[in-house]
N, C-alpha and C positions, 0 to 999 in steps of 0.2 A: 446499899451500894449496888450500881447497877454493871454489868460490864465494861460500860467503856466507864469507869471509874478505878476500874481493876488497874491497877500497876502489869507492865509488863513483866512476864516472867525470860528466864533465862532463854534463849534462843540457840542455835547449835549455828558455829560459824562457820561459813564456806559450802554451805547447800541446807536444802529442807529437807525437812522429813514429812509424811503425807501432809498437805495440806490444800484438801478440794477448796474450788472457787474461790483463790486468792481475791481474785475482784467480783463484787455481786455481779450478775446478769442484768443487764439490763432489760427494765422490764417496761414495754408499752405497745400501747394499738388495739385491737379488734379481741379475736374470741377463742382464746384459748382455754377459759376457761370453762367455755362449755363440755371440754370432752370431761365430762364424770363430775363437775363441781357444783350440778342444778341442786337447788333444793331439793330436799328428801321429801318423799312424796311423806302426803299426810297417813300419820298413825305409825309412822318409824322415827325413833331416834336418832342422833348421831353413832358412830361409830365409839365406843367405850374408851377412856381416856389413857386406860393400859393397855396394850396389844394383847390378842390373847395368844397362847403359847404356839411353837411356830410349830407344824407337823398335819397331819390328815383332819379336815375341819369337822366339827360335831354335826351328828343327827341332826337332822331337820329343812327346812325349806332350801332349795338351792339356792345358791351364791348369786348376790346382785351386781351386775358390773357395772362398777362406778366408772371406768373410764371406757372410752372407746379406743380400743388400743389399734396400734398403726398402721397394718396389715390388714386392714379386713374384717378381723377377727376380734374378739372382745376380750382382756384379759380378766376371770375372775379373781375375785378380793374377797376376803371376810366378811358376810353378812351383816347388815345391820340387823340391831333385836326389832323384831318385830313386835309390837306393843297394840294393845285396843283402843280405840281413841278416847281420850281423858281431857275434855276441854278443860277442869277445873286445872290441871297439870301444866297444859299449854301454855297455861296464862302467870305461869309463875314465873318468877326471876330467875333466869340460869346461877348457877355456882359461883360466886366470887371463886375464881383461880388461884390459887396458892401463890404467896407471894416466892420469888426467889432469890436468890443473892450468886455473885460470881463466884464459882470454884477456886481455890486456893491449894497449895500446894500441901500435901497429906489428908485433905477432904476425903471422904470415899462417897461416889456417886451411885447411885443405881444398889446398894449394900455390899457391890465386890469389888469397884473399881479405886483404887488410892491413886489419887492424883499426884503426879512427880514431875510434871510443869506443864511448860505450857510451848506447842510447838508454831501456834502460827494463830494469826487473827483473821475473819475474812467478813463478808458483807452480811453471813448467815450466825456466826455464832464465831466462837474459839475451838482451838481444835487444840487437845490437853494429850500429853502421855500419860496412860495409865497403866496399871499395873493389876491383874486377876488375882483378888486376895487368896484363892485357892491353888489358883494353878501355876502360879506364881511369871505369866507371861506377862508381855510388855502389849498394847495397844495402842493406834490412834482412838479418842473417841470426840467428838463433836458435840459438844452442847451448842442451842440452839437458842438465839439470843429470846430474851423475854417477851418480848413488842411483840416479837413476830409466832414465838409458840402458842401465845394465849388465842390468837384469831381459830374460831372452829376449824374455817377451812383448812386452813394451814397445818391443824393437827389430824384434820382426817384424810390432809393428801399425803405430809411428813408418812404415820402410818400404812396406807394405802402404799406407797411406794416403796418404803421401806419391806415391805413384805416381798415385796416385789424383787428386790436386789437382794435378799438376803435368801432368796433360791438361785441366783446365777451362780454356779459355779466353772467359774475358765481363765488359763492361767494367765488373760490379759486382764483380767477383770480384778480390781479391788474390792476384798470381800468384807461384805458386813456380816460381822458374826451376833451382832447383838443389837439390840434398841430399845427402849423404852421410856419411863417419865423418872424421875426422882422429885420427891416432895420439895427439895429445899434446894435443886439447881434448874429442876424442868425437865425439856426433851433433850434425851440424847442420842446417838449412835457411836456402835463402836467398830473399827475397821482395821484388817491386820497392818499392824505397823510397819509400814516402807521407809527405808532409807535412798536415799537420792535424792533428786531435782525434778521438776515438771522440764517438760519440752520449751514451755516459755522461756524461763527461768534460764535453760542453755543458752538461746537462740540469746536474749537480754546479754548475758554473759559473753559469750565466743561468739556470735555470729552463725552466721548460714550455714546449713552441716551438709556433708559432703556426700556425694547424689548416694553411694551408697550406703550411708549412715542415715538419709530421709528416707531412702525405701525399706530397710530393716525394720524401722519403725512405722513406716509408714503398713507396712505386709502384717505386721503384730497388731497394730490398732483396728485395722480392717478384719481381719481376724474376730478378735472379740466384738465388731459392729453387725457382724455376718450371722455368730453368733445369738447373739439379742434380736437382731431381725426374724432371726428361725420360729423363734420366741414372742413374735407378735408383739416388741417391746421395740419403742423409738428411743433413741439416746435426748435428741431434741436442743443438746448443748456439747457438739464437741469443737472443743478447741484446743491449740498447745494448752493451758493450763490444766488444763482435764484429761492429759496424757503426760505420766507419773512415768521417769526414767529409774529402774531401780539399781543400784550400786549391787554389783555381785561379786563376787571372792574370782571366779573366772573371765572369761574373755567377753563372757556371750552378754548382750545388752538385752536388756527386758522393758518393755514398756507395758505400762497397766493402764486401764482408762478409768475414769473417777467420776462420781456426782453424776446421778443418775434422776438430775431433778429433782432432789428431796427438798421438800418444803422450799419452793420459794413462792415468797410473797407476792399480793394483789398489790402495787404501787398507785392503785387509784387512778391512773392513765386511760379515761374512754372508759368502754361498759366491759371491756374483757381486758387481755394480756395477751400479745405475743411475747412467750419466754425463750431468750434465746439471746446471745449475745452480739451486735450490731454488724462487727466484722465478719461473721459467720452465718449471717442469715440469707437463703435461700431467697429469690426476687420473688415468689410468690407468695410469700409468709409477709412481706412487707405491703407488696402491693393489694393483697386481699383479704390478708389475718387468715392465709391455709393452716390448715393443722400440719402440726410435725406429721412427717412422712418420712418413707425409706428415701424416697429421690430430696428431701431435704435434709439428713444425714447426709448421701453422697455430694450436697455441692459442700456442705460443710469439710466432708474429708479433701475433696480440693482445693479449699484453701487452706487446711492446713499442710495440706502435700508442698501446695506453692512456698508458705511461708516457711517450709522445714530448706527449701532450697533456694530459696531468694535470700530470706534471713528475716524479713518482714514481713508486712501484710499486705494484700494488693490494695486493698481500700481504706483508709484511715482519715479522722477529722472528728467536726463535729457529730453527731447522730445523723442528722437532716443531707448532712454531707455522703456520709456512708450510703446512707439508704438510698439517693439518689443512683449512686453508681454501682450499687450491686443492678438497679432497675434499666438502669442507661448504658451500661462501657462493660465491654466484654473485660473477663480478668487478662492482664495484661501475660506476654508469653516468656516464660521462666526465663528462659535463653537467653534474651532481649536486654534482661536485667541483670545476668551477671556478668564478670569479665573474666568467666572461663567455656571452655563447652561444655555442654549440655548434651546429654541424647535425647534424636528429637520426640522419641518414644515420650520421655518426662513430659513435653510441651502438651504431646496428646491428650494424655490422659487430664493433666489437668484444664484442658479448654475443654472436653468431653464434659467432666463429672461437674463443670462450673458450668455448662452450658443454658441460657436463661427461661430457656424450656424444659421444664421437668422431661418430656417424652424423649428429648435429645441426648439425656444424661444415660449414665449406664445401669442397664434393666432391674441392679441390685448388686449388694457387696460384689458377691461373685465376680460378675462382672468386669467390678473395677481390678478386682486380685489377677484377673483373667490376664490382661491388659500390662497389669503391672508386673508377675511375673515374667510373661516377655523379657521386660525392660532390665529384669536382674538378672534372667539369664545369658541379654548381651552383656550384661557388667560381671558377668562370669561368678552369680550369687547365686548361693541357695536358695532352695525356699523350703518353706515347712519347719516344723518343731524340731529345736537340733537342742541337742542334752550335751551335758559334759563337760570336765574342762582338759587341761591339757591332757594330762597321763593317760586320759583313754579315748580323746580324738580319733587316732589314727586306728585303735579297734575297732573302736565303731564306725568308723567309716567303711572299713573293708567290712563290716558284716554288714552295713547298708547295701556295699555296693553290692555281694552276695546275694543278698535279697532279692535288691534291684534285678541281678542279672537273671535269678530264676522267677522273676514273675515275668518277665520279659517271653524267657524261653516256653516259660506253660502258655502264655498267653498266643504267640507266634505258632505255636505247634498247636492248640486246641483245633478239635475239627472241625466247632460250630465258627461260624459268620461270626466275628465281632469287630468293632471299630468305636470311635469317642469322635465326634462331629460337633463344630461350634453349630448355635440355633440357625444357623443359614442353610448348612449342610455344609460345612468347607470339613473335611477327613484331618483329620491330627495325625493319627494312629488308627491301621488297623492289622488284623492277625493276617496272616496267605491263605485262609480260607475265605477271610470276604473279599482281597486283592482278586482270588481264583474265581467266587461266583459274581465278579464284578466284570470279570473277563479283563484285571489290567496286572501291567509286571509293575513289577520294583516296587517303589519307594509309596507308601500311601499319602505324608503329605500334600497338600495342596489338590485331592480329585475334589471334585464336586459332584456332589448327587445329586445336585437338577442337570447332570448331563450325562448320568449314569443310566443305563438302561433299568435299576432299580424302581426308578418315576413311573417307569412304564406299567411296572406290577403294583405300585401302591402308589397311584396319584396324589393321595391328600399327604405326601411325607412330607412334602414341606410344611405345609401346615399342621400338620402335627409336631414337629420338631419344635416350632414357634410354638405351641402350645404346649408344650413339654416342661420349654424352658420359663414360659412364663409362671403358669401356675404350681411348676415344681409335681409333676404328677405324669406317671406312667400313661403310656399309649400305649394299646397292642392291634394288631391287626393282624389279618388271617390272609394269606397269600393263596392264592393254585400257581405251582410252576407247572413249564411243561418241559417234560423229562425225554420227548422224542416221542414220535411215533403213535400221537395219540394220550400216551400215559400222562397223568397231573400228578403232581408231590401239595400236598396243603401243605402251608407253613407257615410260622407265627414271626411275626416282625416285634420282635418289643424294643419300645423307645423311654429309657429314664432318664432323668437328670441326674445328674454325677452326685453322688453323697455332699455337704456341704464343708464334711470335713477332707475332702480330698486334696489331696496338697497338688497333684499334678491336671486333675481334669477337672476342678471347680468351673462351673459355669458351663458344660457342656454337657451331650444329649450321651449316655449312652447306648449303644443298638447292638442286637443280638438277633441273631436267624435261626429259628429253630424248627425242623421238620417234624410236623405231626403224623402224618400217616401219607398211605398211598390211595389215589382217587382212578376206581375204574373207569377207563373211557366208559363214554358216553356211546 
């Protein structure tokens, strides 16, 4: 009996509990698979059919990176065994695969997991509640349907990536705590058990959520996208179904994001795959087969910004339909389509991050958080990680605001030059010591330092700013002031980019003035 033979199990009514990629991705076009799925060069095997155990990897030849991850940069993976070339080997029949059957309700899979039903079906496998015969917790775990585990590839991307998610750790992020093969169900994964709904599943349900309840989530999901960016890791699929609402005992709404591309399937479509789901594909993934990219996450996150407050999707039909109009028709503007207002902040950002030029969109998460905060702080929102429920709200706030108010005043009172400047040079915030060596009063918003006399002692700050922000990486530069009279002051200009955990100056430079010594005239 194969899975889709399986009788449904009990299902829990009036919302889901985890269930990644309700609907497969669909899969077709050009070359996605080239990033990490070339054949093994000769005299290596494939990747071993058990993972090996997850922690610091053993002595010997460094790590081959199978994929080319999205940033730049290459993410390493668990070595293949390197083996001496054995034609007599080569030429033999690989392994009949172990046959399998559907899991049933008190099966134990993997030797610790007992199955206690079954929470949801999707295009990759069923996703079962289980239960840790030792430690007596509850889990989602995911087996993976037959057809598709037995294909190599599929087991040595399933694996490959699974490695991969089951180091993220953030609390947007759905974790995998476990994976492996069982003899008698196949591949599986296990993930902590969420209770709630996907974002779809709402929007399906009630309708278009209200501008402050899509930026909430909207701020959470970006979040964790910003994260995995830092990480040299592309999402490559997000949509509302891939953003898990979780039911909490308190006030506060959590969103997790899910499915991190594990194993999906070659559908045979052309010599490669764009994976990705059709509403959400970026125009140059379609019109070229680009690999996932960071600026292909960001148009993905604008349309699901769109659809969290429209209620839909901008483009919908057949495939051939879709794909046309992500190529041709700008996404339509939020505002336009509902019958209430909108701030026009909301329209921005998502004609920005949808914009049909990668180079147009915004430089990276940051960016788009940059933007969107704004937008919550005219809607009179937080932002950043907020703990707690009622009984100790109002503590914690006053020891926020505490906080708040004395890093304020160290900051304001320090003697050195400081200020936080978006990559143009536009001032946010700075302390009375750079207001004072800038020669201006009041309020530091809104100066500009291409009209500062600053330009004057460090020509390249613009361009260093812009380089700052892009490659994420310190600038310094060495100054001579002149002090009167002859006398020089050397001094060190440093330019960083804001931590990316920063909840108030994400996406911006910051600068610090600092005196090194005194320079005798000349």
């Amino acid at each position: 009996m194969d899975d889709d033979d399986e009788p449904e199990m009990g299902s829990r009514d009036g919302h889901e509990t985890l269930l990644p990629s309700l609907t497969l991705s669909v899969l077709g076009g050009l070359a996605a698979l080239e990033e990490g799925l070339q054949p093994l060069p000769r005299g290596m095997t494939p990747l071993p059919l058990d993972p090996p155990p997850l922690g610091p990897p053993p002595a010997g030849p460094p790590p081959i990176a199978l994929r080319r991850a999205a940033l730049g940069t290459e993410a390493p993976v668990a070595p293949p065994a390197i083996t001496p070339d054995a034609p007599d080997a080569a030429k033999a029949e690989p392994a009949e695969p172990p046959r399998t059957r559907a899991a049933r309700t008190n099966d134990v899979i993997g030797g610790r997991y007992i199955v206690e039903g079954q929470l949801g079906r999707g295009g990759m496998g069923r996703v079962m509640r289980v239960r840790h015969q030792v430690l007596g917790k509850a889990f989602a775990l995911k087996l993976i349907k037959a057809p598709i585990a037995t294909d190599p590839r599929i087991r040595e991307m399933f694996y490959r990536e699974a490695r991969l998610a089951s180091a993220l750790t953030h609390e947007h992020i759905c974790s995998i705590v476990d994976f492996g093969q069982d003899p008698s169900f196949g591949l599986f994964m296990v993930m902590e058990l969420l209770d709630g709904q996907t974002a779809h599943s709402k929007l399906r349900q009630g309708g278009r959520m209200a501008p402050k309840v899509a930026c909430d989530i909207m701020w959470q999901v970006c979040d964790a996208v910003r994260f995995i960016h830092g990480r040299a890791i592309i999402h490559g699929d997000i949509k509302s179904e891939n953003i898990f609402l979780v039911r909490t005992t308190g006030a506060r709404r959590i969103a997790k994001v899910l499915d991190f591309g594990l194993a999906r399937p070659d559908l045979g479509r052309g010599t490669g795959t764009i994976d990705g789901t059709p509403e959400y594909l970026a125009p140059e993934r379609i019109a070229g087969g680009a690999s996932a990219s960071a600026a292909t996450d960001i148009y993905a996150l604008g349309i699901v910004f769109y659809e969290l407050l429209v209620g839909r999707l901008p483009f919908t039909g057949d495939m051939e339909t879709v794909f046309k109009k992500h190529l041709d028709e700008p996404v339509p503007v939020p505002s336009t389509m509902i019958d209430e207002p909108l701030d026009e902040r909301a329209d921005q950002i998502v004609a920005r991050a949808t914009a049909k030029n990668p180079a147009e969109r915004h430089p990276d998460v940051a960016g788009l958080m940059y933007e969107l905060r704004t937008l919550m702080n005219m809607l009179g929102m937080e932002t950043g990680r907020r703990r707690g429920g009622a009984g100790g709200e109002g503590r914690e706030r006053r020891e926020l605001d505490h906080r708040g108010k004395a890093a304020i005043e160290v900051f304001g009172a320090a003697p050195l030059p400081m200020a936080s400047c978006d990559p143009a040079g536009k001032v946010r915030i700075a302390n009375q010591a750079f207001l004072d060596f800038l020669g201006c009063a009041g309020d530091a918003a809104g100066i500009e330092l291409r009209d500062s006399g600053l330009l004057e002692v460090c020509p390249t700050l613009l361009t260093d700013l812009a380089a700052v922000s892009t490659k994420r990486t310190s600038v310094k530069r060495v100054l001579q002031l002149s002090e009167g009279g002859g006398a020089l002051v050397e001094a060190a200009i440093v330019m960083s980019p804001a931590p990316s955990t920063s909840e108030v100056t994400a996406g911006e430079v910051h600068i610090l003035l600092h005196p090194l010594r005194h320079v005798a005239p000349t």
